[in-house]
Backbone as JSON, one array per atom type, in Angstrom:
{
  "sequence": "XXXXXXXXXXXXXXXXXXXXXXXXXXXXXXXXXXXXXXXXXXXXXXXXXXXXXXXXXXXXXXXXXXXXXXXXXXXXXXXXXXXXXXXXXXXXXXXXXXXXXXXXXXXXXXXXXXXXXXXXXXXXXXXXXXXXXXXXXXXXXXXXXXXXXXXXXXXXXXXXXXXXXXXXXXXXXXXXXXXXXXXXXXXXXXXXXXXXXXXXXXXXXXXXXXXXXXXXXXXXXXXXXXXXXXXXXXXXXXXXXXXXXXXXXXXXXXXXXXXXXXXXXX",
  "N": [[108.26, 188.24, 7.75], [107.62, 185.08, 5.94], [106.07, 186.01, 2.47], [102.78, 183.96, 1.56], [102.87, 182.06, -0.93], [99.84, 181.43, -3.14], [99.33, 179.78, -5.11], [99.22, 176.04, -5.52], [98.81, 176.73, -2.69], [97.26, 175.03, 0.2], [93.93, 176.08, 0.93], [91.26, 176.75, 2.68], [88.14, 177.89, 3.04], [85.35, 179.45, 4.84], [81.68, 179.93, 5.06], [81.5, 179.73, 2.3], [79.23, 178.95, 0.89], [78.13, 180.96, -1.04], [77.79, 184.2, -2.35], [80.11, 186.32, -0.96], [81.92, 184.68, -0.05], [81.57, 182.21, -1.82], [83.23, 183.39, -4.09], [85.31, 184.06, -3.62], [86.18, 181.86, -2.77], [86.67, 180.81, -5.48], [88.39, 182.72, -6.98], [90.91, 182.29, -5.56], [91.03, 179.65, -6.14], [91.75, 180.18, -9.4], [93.74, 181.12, -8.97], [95.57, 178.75, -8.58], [95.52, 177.5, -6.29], [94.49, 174.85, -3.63], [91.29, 174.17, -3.05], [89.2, 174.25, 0.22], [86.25, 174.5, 0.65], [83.62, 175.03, 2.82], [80.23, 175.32, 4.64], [76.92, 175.74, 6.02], [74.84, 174.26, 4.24], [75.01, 171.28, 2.47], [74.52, 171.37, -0.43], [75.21, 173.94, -1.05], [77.34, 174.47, -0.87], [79.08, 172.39, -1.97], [78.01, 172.91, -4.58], [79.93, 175.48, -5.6], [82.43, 174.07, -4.85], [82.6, 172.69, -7.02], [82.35, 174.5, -9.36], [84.89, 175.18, -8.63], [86.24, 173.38, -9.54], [86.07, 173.54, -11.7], [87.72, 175.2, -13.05], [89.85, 174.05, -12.77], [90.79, 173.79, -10.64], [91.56, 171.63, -7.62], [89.47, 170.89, -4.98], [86.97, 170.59, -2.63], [84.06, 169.97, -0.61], [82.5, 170.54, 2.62], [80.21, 170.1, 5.06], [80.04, 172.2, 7.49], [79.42, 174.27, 10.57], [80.6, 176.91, 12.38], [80.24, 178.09, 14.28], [80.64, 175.2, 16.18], [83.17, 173.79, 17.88], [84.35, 171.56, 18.46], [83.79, 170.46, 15.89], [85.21, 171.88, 14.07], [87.74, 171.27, 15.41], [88.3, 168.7, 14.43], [87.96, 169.13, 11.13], [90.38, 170.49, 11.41], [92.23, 168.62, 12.58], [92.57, 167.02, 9.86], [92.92, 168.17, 7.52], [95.63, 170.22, 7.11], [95.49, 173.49, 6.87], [96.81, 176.18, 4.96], [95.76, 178.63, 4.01], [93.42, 180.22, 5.18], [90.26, 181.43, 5.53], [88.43, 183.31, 7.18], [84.97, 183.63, 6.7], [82.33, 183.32, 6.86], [79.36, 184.88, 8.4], [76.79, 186.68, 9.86], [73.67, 188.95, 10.08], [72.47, 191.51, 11.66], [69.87, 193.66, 12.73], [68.92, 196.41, 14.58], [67.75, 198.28, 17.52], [69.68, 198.32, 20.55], [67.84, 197.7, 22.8], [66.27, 196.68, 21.73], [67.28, 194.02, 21.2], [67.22, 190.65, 21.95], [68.73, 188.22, 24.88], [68.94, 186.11, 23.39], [69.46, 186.71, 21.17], [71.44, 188.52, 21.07], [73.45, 186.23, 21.39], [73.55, 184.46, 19.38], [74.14, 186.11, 17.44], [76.57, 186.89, 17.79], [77.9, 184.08, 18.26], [78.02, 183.3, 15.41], [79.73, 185.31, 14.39], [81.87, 186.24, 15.85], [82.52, 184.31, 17.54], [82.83, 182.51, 15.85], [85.02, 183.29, 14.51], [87.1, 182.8, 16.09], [87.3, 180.09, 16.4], [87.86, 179.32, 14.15], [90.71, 180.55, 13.7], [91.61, 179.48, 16.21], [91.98, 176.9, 15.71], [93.0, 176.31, 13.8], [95.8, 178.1, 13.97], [97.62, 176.75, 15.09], [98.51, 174.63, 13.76], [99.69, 175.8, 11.3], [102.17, 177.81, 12.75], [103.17, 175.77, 13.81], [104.7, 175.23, 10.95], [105.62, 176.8, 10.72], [104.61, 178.96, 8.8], [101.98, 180.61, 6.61], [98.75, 181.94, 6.47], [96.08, 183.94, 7.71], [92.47, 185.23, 6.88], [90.61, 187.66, 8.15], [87.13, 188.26, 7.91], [85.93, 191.29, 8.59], [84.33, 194.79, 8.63], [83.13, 197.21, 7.03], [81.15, 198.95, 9.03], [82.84, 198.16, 11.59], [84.0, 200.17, 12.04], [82.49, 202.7, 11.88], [80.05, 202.48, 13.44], [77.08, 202.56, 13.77], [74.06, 203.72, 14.98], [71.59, 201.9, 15.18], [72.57, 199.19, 14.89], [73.69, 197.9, 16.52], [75.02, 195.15, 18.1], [75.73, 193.9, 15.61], [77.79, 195.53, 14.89], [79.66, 195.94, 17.21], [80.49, 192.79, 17.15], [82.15, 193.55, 14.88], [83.49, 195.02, 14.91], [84.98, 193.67, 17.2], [86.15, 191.78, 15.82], [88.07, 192.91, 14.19], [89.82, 194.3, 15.62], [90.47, 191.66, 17.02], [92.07, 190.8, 14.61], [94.19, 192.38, 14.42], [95.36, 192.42, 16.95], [96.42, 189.6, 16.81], [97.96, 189.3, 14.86], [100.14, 190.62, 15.46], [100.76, 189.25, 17.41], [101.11, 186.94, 15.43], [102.56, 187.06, 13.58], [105.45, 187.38, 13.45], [106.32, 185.34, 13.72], [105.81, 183.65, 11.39], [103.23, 183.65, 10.22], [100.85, 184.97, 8.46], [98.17, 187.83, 9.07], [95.07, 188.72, 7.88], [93.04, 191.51, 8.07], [89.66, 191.96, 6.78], [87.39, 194.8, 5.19], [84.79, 195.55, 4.02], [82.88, 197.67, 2.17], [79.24, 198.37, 1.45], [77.85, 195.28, 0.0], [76.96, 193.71, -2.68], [75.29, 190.74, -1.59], [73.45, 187.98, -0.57], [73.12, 188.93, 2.06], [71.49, 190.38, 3.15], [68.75, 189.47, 3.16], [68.3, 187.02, 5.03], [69.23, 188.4, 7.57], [68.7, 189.44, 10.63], [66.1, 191.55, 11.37], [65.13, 193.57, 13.88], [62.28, 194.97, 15.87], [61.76, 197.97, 15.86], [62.8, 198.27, 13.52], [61.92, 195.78, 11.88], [59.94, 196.44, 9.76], [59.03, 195.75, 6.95], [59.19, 197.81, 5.05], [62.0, 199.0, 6.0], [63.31, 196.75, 5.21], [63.31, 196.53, 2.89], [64.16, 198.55, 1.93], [66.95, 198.44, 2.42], [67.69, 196.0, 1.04], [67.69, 197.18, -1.26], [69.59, 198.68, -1.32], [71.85, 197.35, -0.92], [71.74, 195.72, -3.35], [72.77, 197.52, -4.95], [75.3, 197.56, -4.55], [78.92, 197.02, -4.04], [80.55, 193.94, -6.25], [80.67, 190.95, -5.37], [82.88, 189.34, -5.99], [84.26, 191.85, -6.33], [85.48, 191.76, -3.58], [86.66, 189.54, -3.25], [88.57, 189.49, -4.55], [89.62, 191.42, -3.68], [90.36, 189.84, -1.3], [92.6, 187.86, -2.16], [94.62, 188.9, -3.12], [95.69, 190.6, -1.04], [96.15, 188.41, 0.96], [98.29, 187.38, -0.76], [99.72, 189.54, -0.68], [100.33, 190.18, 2.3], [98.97, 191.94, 3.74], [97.57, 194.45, 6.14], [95.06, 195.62, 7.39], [92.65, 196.15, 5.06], [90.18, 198.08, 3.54], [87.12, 197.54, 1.83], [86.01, 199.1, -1.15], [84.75, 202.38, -2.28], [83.02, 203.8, 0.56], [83.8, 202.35, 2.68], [86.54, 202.57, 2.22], [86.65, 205.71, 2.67], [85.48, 205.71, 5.02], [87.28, 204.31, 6.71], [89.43, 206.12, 6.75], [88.16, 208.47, 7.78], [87.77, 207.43, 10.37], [89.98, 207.07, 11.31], [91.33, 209.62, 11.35], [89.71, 211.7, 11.57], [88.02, 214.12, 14.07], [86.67, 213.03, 17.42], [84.01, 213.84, 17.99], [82.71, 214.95, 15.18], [83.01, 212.4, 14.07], [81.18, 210.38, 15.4], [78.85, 212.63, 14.63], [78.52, 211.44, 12.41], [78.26, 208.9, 12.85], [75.56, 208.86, 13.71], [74.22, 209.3, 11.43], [71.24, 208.07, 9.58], [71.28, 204.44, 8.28], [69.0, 203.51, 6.88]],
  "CA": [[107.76, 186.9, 7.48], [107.89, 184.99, 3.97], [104.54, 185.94, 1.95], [102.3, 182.74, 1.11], [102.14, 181.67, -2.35], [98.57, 181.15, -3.25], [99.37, 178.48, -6.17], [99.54, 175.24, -4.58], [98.56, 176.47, -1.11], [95.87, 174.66, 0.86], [93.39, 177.05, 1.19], [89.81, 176.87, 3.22], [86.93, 179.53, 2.82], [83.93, 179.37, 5.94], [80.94, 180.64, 4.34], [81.65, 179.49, 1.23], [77.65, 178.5, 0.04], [77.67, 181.87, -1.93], [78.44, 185.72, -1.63], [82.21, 186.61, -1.17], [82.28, 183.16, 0.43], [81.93, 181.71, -2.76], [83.8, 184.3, -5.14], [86.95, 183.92, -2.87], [87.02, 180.4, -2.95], [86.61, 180.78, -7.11], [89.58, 183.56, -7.29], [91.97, 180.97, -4.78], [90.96, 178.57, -7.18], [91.89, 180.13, -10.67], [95.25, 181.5, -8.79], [95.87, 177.98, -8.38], [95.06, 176.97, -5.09], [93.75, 173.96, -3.45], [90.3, 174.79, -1.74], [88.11, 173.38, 0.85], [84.78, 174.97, 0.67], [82.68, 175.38, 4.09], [79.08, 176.18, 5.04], [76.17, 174.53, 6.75], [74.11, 173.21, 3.14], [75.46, 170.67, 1.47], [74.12, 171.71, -1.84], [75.36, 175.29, -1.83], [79.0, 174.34, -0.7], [79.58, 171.24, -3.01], [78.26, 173.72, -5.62], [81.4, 176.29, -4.99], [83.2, 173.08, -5.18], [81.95, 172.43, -8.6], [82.9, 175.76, -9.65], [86.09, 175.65, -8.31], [86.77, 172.07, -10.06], [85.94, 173.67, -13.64], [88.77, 176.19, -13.25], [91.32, 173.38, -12.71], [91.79, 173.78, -8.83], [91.39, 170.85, -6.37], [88.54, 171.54, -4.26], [86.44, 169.45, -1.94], [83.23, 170.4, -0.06], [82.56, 169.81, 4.0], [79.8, 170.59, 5.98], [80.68, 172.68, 8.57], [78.96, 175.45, 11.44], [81.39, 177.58, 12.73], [80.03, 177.78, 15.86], [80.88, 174.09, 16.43], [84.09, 173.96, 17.66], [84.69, 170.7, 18.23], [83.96, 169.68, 14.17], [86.48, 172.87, 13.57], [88.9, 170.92, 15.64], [88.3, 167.56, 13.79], [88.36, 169.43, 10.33], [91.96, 170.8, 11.39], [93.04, 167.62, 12.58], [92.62, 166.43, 9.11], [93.34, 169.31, 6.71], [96.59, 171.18, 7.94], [95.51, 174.54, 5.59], [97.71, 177.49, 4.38], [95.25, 180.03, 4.01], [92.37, 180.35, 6.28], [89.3, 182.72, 5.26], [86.94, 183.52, 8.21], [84.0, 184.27, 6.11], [80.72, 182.94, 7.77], [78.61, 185.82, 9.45], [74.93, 186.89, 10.3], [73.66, 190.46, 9.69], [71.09, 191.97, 12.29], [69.83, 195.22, 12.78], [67.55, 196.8, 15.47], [68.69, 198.92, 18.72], [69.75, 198.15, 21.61], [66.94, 197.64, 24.02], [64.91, 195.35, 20.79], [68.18, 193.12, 21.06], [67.29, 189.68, 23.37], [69.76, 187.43, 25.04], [68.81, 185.18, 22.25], [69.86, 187.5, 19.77], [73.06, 188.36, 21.37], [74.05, 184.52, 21.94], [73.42, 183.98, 18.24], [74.95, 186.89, 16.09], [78.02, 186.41, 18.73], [78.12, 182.64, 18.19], [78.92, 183.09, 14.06], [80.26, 186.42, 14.05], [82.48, 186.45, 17.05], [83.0, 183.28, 18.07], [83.24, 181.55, 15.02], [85.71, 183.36, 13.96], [87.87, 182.9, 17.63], [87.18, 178.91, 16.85], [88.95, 179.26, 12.82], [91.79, 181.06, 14.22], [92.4, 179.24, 17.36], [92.12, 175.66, 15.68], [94.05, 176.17, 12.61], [96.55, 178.54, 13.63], [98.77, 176.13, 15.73], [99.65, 174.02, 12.26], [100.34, 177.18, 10.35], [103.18, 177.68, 13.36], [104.37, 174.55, 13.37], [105.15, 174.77, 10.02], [106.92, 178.13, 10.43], [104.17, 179.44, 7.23], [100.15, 180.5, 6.55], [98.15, 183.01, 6.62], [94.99, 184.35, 8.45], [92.46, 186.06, 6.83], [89.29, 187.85, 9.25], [86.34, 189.25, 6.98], [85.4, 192.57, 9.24], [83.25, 195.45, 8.06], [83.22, 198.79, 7.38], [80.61, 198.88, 10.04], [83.41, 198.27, 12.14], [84.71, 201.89, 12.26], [81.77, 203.8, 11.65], [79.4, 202.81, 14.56], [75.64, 203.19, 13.24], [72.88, 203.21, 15.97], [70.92, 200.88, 14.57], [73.45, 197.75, 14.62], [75.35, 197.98, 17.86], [75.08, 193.89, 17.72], [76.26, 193.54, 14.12], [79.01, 196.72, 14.67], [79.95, 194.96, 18.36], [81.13, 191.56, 16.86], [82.49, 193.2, 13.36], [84.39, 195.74, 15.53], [85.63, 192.69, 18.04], [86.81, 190.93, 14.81], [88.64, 193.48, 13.84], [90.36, 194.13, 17.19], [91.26, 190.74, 17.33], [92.99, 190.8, 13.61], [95.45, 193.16, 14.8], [96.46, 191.45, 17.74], [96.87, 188.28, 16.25], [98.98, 189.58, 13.41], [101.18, 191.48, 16.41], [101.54, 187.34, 17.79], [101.75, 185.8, 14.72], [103.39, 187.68, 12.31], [107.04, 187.2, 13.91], [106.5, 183.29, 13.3], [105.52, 183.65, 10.05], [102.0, 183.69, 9.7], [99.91, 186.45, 8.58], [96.82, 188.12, 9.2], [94.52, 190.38, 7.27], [91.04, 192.11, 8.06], [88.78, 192.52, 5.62], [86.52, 195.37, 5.92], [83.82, 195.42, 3.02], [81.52, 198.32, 2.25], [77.93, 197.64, 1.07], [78.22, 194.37, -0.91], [75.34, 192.86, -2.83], [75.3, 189.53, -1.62], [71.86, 187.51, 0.18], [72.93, 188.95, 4.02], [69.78, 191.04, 3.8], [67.4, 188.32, 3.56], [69.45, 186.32, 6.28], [69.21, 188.95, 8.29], [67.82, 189.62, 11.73], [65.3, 193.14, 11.87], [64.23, 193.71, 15.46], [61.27, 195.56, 16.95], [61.06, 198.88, 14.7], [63.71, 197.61, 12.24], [61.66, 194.77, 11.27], [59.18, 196.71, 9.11], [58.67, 195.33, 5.16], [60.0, 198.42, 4.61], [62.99, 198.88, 6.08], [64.26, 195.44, 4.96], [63.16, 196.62, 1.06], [65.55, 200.27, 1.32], [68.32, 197.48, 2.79], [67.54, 195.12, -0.01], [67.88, 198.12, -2.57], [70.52, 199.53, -1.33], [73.01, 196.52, -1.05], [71.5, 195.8, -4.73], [73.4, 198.53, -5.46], [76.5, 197.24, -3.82], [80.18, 196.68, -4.82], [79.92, 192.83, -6.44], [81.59, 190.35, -4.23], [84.26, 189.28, -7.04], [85.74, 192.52, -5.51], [85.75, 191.9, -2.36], [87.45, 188.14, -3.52], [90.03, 189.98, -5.28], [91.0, 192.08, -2.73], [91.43, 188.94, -0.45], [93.82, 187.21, -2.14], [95.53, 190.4, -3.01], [96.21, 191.14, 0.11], [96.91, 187.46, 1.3], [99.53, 187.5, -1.68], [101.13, 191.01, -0.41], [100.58, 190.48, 3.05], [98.33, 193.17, 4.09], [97.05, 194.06, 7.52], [94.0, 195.69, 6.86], [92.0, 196.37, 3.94], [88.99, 197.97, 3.4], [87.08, 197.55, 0.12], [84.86, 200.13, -1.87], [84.6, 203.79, -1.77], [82.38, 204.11, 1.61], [84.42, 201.46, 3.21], [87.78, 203.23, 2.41], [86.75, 207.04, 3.17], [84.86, 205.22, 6.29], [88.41, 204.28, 7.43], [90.51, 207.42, 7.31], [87.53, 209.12, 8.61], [87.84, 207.25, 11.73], [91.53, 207.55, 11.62], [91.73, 210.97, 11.12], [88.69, 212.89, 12.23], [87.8, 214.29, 15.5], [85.33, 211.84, 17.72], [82.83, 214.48, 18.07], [82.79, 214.75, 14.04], [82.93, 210.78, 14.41], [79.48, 210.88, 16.18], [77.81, 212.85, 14.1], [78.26, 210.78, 10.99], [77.53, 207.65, 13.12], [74.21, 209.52, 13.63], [73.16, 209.27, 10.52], [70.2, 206.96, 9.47], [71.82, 204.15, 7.26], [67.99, 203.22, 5.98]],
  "C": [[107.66, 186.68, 5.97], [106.29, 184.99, 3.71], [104.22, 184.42, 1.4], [102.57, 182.58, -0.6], [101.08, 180.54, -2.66], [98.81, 179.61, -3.86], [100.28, 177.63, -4.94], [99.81, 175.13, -3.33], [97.03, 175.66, -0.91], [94.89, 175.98, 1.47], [91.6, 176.84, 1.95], [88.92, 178.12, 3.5], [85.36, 178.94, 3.87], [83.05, 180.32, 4.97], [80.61, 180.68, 2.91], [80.6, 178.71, 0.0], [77.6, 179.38, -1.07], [77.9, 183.37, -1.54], [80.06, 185.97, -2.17], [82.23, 185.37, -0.37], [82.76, 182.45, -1.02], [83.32, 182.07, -3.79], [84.78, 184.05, -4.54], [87.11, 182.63, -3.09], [87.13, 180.18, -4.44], [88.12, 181.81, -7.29], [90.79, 182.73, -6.25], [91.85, 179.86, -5.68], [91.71, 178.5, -8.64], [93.68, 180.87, -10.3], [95.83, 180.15, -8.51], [95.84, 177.22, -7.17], [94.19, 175.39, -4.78], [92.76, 174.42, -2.49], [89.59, 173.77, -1.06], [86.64, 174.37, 1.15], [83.88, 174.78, 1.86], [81.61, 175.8, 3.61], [78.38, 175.22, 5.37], [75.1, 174.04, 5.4], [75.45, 172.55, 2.27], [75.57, 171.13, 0.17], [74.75, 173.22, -2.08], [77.08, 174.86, -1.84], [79.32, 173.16, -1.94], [79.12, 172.36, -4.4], [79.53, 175.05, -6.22], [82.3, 175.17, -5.15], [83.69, 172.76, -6.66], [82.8, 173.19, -9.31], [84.37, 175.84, -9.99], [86.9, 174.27, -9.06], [87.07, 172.78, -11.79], [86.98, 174.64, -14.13], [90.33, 175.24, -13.55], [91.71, 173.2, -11.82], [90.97, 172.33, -8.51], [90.9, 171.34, -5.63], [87.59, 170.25, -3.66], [85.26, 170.71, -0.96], [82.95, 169.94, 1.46], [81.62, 171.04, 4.24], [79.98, 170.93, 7.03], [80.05, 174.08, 9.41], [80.06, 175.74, 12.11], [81.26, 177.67, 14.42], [80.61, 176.31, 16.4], [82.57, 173.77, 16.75], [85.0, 173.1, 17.69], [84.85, 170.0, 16.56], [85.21, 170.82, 13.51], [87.67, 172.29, 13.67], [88.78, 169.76, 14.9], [88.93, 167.82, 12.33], [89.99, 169.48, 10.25], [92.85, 169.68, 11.31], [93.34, 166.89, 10.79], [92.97, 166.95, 7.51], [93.97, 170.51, 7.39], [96.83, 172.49, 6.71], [96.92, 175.61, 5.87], [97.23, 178.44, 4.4], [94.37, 179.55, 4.59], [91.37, 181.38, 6.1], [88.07, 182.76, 5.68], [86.42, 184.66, 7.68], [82.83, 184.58, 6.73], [80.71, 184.2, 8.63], [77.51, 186.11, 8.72], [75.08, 188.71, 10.27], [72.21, 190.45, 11.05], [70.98, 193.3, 12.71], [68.44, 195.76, 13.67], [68.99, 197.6, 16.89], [68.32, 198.32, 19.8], [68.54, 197.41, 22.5], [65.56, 196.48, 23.63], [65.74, 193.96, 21.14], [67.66, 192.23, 22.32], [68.87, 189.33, 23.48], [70.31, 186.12, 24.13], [69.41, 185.5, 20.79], [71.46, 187.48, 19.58], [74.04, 187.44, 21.24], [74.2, 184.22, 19.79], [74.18, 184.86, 17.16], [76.7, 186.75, 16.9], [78.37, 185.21, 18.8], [78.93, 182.86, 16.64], [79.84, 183.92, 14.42], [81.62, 186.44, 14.44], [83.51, 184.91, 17.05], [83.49, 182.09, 16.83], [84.52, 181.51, 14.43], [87.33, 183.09, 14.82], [88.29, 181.41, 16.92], [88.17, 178.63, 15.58], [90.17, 179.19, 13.72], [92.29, 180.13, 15.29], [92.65, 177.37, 17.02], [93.44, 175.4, 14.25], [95.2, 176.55, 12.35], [97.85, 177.71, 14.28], [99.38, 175.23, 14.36], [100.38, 175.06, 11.59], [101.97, 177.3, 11.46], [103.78, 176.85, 13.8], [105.0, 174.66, 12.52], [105.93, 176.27, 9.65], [105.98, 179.43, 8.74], [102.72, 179.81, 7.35], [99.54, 182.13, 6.7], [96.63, 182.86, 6.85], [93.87, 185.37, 7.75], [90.45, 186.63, 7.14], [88.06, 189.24, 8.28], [85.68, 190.13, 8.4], [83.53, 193.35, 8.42], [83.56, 197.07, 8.03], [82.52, 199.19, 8.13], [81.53, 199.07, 11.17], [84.07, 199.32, 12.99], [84.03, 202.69, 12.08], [80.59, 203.73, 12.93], [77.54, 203.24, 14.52], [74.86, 203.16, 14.54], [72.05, 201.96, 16.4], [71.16, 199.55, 14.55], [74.16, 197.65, 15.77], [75.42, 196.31, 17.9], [76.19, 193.62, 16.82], [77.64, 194.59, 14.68], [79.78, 196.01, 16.18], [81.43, 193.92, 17.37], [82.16, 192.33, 15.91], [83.88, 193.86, 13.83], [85.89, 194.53, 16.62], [86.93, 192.04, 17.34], [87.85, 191.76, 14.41], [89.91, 193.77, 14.73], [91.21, 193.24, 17.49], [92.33, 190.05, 16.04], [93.69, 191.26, 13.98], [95.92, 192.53, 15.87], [96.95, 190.44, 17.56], [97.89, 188.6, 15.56], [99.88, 190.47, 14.56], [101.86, 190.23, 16.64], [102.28, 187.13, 16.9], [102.55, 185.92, 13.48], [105.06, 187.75, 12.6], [107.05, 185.79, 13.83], [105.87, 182.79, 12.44], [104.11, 183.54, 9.43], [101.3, 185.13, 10.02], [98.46, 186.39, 8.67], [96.2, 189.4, 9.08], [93.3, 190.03, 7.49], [90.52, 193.0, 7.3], [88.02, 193.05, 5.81], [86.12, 195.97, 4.51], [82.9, 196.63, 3.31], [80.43, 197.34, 1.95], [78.31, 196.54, 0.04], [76.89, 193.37, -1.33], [75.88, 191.33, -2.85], [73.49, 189.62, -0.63], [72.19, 187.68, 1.66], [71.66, 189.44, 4.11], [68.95, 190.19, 3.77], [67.94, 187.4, 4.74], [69.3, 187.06, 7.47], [68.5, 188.85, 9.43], [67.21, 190.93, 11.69], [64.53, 192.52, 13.01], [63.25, 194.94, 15.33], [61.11, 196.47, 15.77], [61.85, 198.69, 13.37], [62.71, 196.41, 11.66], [60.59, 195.05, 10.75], [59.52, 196.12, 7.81], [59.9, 196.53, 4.53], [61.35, 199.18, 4.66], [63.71, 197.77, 5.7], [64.18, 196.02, 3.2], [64.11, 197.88, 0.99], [66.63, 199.35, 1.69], [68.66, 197.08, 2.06], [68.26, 196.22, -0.94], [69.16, 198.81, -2.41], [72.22, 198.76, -1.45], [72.86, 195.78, -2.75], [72.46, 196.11, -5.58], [75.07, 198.22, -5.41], [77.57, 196.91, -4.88], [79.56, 194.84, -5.23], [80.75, 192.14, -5.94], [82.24, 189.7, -4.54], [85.1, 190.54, -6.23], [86.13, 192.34, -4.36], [86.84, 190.27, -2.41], [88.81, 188.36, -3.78], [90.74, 190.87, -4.24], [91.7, 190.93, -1.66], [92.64, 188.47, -0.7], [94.77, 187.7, -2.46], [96.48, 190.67, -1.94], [96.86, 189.71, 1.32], [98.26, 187.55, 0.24], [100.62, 188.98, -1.28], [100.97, 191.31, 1.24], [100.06, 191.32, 4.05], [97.55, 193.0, 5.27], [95.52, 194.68, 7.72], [93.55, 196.62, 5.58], [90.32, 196.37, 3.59], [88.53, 198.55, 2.0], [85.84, 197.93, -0.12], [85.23, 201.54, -1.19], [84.37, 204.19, -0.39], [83.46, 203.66, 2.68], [85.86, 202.55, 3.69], [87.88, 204.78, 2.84], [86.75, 206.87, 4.67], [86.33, 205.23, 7.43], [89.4, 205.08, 7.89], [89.3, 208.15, 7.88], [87.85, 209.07, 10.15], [89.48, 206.82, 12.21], [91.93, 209.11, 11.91], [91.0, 212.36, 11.76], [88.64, 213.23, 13.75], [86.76, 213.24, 16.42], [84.42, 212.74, 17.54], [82.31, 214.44, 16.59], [82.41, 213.3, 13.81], [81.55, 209.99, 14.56], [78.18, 211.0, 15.5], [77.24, 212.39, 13.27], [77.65, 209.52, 11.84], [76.04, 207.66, 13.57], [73.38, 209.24, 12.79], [72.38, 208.01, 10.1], [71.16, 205.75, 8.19], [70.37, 203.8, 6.14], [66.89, 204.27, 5.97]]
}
């Protein structure tokens, strides 16, 4: 399939209030791109807009929940994009048995489903037009399996799952699709977050806080997107943890597999 070129593609970023939401739609921007900026505040997305105006790109702001899949399909109808960057997701952390049906319904509404509703509304223009690309922010979570997150590791894993099959579809009719799978990244998911039952101590949310603090800064994680939209790439996971994380669970034994997903992440 022919790779996109960024400059003077239409490009849309979900999630795009702040984080690697933002930073991606700012690095699509200064590669020349036209962006459309997503998220559910006005004020954070039109700011990302802003941003993305002072570089020189064409950029426009739209309120938009992911979950919603009818305003997904309206959006599409009316902006036939090029690049596509299912950002938007929820962080929650607690085991199993803390998790409600309420919980479930809700980190599986962004996470999951939101990202089903991108993909399944935007990708029929992209194959009309014989061109486009797909690209599904994951997790290094994904492949490592913590205790603690089966929720959050569930969806991130699903997402991931369903990058590769897509890109099996749609990559013979010219559109691609890459999954992004991010170590720790200091952006505001930890306050966002959901802590259940013994997870939702002060102080487990403050070693979370401190520890994504610490995190890669989510300029890299921007740069590897359009990197890897520009060369095509099927997945890509970004930072140290992230990338050992991955041949680990390529390479290792499960039992080995296990033990590391054992360990406490807080």
């Amino acid at each position: 399939m022919a790779r996109i070129d960024v400059q003077g593609a239409l490009a849309l970023v979900t999630g795009a209030g702040g984080g690697i939401g933002r930073e991606t739609a700012l690095a699509l921007a200064r590669r020349g791109a036209r962006v459309l900026c997503t998220g559910r505040t006005a004020e954070t997305v039109e700011r990302t807009a802003e941003l993305c105006r002072s570089v020189g790109a064409e950029a426009e702001s739209h309120v938009l929940d992911v979950t919603d899949r009818a305003a997904m399909e309206a959006l599409a109808a009316r902006a036939p994009v090029d690049i596509l960057v299912n950002n938007a997701g929820v962080g929650m952390s607690g085991h199993l048995a803390e998790t409600t049906a309420a919980d479930w319904t809700w980190i599986r509404g962004v996470n999951l489903d939101g990202v089903v509703h991108g993909c399944a509304v935007f990708a029929p223009g992209m194959l009309a037009r014989g061109r486009g690309h797909i690209v599904i922010l994951s997790s290094g979570l994904a492949y490592l399996y913590p205790g603690t997150e089966p929720a959050y590791v569930a969806t991130k894993a699903a997402v991931l799952a369903l990058s590769r099959s897509l890109r099996a579809d749609l990559a013979p009719r010219g559109v691609g699709v890459t999954a992004i799978c991010p170590g720790i990244t200091d952006t505001a998911i930890v306050d966002t977050t959901r802590y259940l039952g013994s997870r939702a101590e002060e102080t487990v949310r403050a070693r979370s806080r401190a520890r994504f603090d610490r995190g890669h800064p989510p300029a890299e994680v921007a740069t590897a997107i359009v990197r890897a939209v520009e060369r095509n790439r099927a997945v890509v996971p970004v930072g140290i943890e992230a990338r050992v994380g991955w041949w680990l669970h390529r390479y290792l034994p499960l039992r080995a597999q296990q033990v590391i997903s054992s360990l406490p992440l807080t």
